[in-house]
N, C-alpha and C positions, 0 to 999 in steps of 0.2 A: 435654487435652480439646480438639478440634474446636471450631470456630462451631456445628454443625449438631448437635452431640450437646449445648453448651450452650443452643440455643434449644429444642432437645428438653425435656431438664430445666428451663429455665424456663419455658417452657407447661406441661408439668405442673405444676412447684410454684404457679404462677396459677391454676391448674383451669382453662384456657383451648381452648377444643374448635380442631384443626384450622379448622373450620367456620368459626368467630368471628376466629380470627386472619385468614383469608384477607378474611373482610369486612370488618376493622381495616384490612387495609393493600391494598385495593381490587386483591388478587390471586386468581388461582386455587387452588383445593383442590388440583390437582396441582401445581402453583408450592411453594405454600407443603411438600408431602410431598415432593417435590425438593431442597427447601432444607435439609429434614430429612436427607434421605438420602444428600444430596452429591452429588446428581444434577444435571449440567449439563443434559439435555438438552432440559427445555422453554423451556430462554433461547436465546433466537437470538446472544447474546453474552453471553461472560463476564465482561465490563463491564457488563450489565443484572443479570447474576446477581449479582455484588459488591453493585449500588447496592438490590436486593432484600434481599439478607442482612441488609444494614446499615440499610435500612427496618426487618423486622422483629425486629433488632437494640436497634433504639432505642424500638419500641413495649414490648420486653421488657422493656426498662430494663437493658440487657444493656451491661457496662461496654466497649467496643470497644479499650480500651487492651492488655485478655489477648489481644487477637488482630491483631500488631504486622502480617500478613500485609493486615487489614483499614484499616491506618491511613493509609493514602497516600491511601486513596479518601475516607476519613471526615471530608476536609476542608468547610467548610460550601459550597454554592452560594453564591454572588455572581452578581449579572450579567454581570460578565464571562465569567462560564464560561458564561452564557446566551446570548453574543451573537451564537455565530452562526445559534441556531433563528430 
């Protein structure tokens, strides 16, 4: 199973509208039906797209260890990672 076919399946099993997840994780309605779909193209980068996924990844309570593709990214923010904004 995919990241995007299990956030599928865990917004349904949450009963959680499209709508309400995109307001959870202060994205778009087409963002978040993107993420669903395995759709790159409303990220301007697929490094935005990863750290989305695994946004609404971790609002699902969605275990990110089944998706070893995800875990290089899934390290926590430090400031050092912040420091050159």
């Amino acid at each position: 199973m995919s990241i995007s076919e299990r956030i599928v399946e865990k917004r349904k099993e949450l009963n959680i509208s499209i709508e309400d997840l995109a307001l959870q994780t202060c994205m778009s309605i087409k963002q978040i039906s993107a993420i669903e779909n395995d759709d790159h193209g409303p990220f301007p980068s697929d490094s935005l797209r990863t750290q989305c996924v695994i946004k609404v990844a971790n609002i699902l309570k969605i275990d990110l260890n089944e998706f070893p593709e995800l875990s290089k990214s899934n390290s926590p923010t430090t400031s050092e990672s912040l420091a050159y904004i």
